[in-house]
C-alpha positions, 0 to 999 in steps of 0.5 A: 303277686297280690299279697292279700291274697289267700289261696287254698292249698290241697284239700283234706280227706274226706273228713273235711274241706277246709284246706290244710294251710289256709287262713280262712276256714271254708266249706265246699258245697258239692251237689250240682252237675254244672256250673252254679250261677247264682247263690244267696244267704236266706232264713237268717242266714241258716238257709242258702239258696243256689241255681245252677246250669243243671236246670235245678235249684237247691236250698242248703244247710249252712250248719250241715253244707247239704241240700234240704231241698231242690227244685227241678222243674226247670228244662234249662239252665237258671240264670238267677234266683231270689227270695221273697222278704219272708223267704215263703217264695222262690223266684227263679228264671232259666234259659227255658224261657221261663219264670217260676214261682216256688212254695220254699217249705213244700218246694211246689211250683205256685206258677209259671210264665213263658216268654219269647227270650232267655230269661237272663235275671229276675228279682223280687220287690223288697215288699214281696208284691211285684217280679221283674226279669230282663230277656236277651231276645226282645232286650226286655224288661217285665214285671209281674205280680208275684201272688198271682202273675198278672202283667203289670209291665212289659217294654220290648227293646227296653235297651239295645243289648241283653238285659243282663241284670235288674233290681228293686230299690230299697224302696220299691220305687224304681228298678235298676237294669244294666245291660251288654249295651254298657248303660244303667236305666232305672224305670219309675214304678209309679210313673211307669216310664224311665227316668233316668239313663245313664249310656256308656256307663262303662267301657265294656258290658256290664255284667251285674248292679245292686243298691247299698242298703239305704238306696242311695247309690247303685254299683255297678260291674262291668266287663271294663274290670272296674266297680263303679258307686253311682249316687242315685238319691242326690244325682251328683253322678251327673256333675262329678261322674261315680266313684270307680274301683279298679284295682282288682274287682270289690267292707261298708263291705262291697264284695266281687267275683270274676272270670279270674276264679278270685273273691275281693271284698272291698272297704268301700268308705275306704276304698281299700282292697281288705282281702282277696280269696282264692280256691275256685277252679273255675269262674266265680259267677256270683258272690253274697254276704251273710247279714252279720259281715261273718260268712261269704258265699260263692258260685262257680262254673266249677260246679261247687258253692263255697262258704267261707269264714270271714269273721277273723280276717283282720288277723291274718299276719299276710293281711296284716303285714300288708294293709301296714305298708299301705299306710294303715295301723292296727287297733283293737276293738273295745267291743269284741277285743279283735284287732281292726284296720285305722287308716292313718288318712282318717285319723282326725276320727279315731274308731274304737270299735271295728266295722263288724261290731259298729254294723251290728250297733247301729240300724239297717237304715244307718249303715256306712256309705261309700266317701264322697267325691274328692273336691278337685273332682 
């Protein structure tokens, strides 16, 4: 039994979803007919936005847990959907072959390509100028201007399997793409060519990748259960290998989601499992974190999205009970006065502040990054 987590008991009436004996509050969003694949925070974390098998996308209130918008164009399940930086633009791709464009406030379809394979992943420039999508059928990768949907990019058989997922760096300077054949390849926007490709990064398929926030490591999820940080800026993956997380699935807060129907969210300076969440009847296909570390979203084949209230999480007496026997203290934070976990390993630097309130303190570009390697590595 993992005494992290937090499973939910039964459910309330009608007048609300939060489950009667569970630790952390959360909502269920209810509106689509199937499974629900992607989903995302969005306009300062008051919007949500979620794709799902039933061909639709849906923009939802965070305060009211109901859909203010759904887009239907689709004749086929989505796969994946983003946002532009200005939240102006919806991208979404679906296994009817195509790729969308969306006016977010009128919800009018701006354009559409059509390509010769499902359309597995998609993903916007952090400068809203460029689209990139993975296929299964020619295994490609393509990229298109994002006004107007011009080809800038389209190589056939880019990897040996199913392009399972792409992403724009912090930067704008490259893509990551991983894929069933189990490797990492990161082609150069400017160079237009790749440059670096990692095979068997895992041991199985992997399934999904994001860079940190400065654009100095990739993660990774495989199939082989394990996360993997990968030091992209430096390229010390190469002599020492990345920084791999297995117990379990994965705050500087990395978070999961698995065939197992659970929710993990790691500590990845620490390398600590921080909590486990569990209630979805179904696979989590997709997980994200509001801006502020407050608040998780969840997707699920069981046709439901869950937000979760992760702002109080220190102070689940299980929580707390067990990161004591796992060799760490509890402390209280100068900031906000909530208690907050001191790891006994790190005591040479006493915090005194918790993790939200030193996020919160410092810039984008600052945010904490994954440990180094260990030396007899």
């Amino acid at each position: 039994m993992d005494p992290l987590a937090v499973r939910a008991p039964s459910l309330l009436p009608s007048g609300g979803d939060h489950e009667r004996l569970a630790k952390i509050h959360f909502k269920i969003l209810r509106g689509h007919s199937d499974a629900v694949t992607s989903c995302l925070f969005c306009f300062d974390d008051t919007k949500i936005i979620s794709g799902s098998y039933d061909s639709t996308v849906k923009l939802w209130d965070v305060e009211h847990y109901s859909p203010v918008q759904t887009f239907d164009k689709h004749t086929g399940p989505i796969s994946e959907c983003c946002l532009s930086p200005d939240n102006e633009r919806l991208i979404t791709a679906s296994y009817d072959k195509t790729l969308k464009a969306w006016d977010t406030e009128t919800g009018k379809m701006l354009w559409s390509l059509e390509q010769d394979g499902l359309l597995t992943s998609c993903h916007i420039s952090h400068d809203g100028k460029y689209v990139v999508s993975g296929s299964d059928l020619e295994n490609a990768l393509f990229i298109c201007d994002a006004v107007n949907a011009k080809q800038v990019v389209f190589v056939k058989e880019y990897h040996k399997s199913t392009v399972t997922r792409c992403r724009f760096d912090p930067d704008n300077q490259r893509i990551a793409t991983v894929s069933s054949d189990m490797s990492v390849k990161f082609w150069d926007i400017v160079a237009q060519s790749t440059t670096i490709t990692i095979d068997r990064a895992h041991t199985n398929a992997i399934s999904d990748c994001c860079f940190s926030l400065d654009g100095h490591y990739l993660c990774t999820a495989g199939w082989d259960e394990t996360l993997k940080l990968w030091d992209v800026r430096t390229g010390e993956f190469r002599s020492h290998g990345p920084i791999t997380l297995d117990q379990g699935h994965i705050a500087s807060l990395v978070v999961s989601g698995g065939y197992d129907k659970t929710i993990i969210v790691w500590d990845a300076r620490e390398v600590y499992k921080r909590l486990s969440l569990k209630g979805h009847k179904d696979w989590v296909t997709d997980v994200a974190m509001s801006s502020d570390k407050k608040k998780l979203v969840s997707s699920s084949k069981d046709s439901t999205l869950r937000l979760w209230d992760i702002e109080n999480a220190n102070e689940i007496p299980l929580v707390i009970q067990a990161i004591k026997t796992r060799g760490s203290k509890l402390t209280k934070c100068e900031e906000c006065e909530k208690p907050f976990l001191i790891f006994q390993n790190n005591e040479d630097k006493v915090e005194i502040n918790c993790v939200f309130c030193r996020l919160a303190m410092r810039k984008r570009s600052d945010l904490p990054v994954p440990p180094p390697l260990p030396s007899d590595l």
